[in-house]
C-alpha positions, 0 to 999 in steps of 0.5 A: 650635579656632576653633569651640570658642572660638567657643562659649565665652564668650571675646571674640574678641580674647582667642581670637585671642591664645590661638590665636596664643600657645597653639596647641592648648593653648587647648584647655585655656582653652577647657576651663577657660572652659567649667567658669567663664566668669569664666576667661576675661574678662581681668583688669584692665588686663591681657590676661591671664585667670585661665585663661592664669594658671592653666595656667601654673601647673598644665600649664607648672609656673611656680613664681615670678611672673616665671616666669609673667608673662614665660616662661610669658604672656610677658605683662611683653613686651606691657604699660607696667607688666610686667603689675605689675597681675596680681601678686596675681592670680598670687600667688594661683594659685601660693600655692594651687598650690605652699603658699607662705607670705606670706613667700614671696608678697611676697619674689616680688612684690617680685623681680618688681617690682624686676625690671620696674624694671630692665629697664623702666628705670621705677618699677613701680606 
């Protein structure tokens, strides 16, 4: 595993992460980086990467934003902001994964946001 990360073009940081949160499922980042590097450069401020978001939602079957940043990534535990930087970025892996409306995309943006507030006890950005 560590050899295959290794020769993709992940920063050693992010496959460390990966290997400690996914196990041998970072084979799949791995596979997903080899298809297109841009999987796995994080996304910005965040330590997420298009790959972790997308195998949320196509082999861990997350289906609302909070269902990927906080069960799925677990991502909401380890940022300031609940990892509120990266909604759209999800939003846009489960509108295409899951046919959601734009009703849907910021009726799920919004109970995330509220849901960081609550339990962040801060405005989200």
């Amino acid at each position: 595993m560590r050899r295959q990360l290794a020769s993709t073009s992940v920063a050693p940081r992010t496959g460390e992460r990966w290997l400690r949160r996914y196990g041998g499922n970072a084979t799949a980042l791995c596979d997903a980086v080899a298809r297109d590097h841009e999987d796995g450069i994080t996304i910005g401020d965040s330590v997420l990467t298009r790959a972790e978001i997308e195998h949320s939602v196509h082999r861990e079957m997350a289906m609302t934003v909070a269902d990927v940043l906080v069960r799925r990534t677990g991502s909401f535990f380890w940022s300031a902001d609940g990892d509120t930087s990266v909604i759209d970025q999800v939003s846009d892996a489960l509108d295409a994964a899951h046919g959601y409306t734009p009703q849907q995309r910021a009726a799920q943006q919004a109970d995330y946001t509220r849901w960081v507030e609550r339990n962040r006890g801060t405005r989200a950005p």
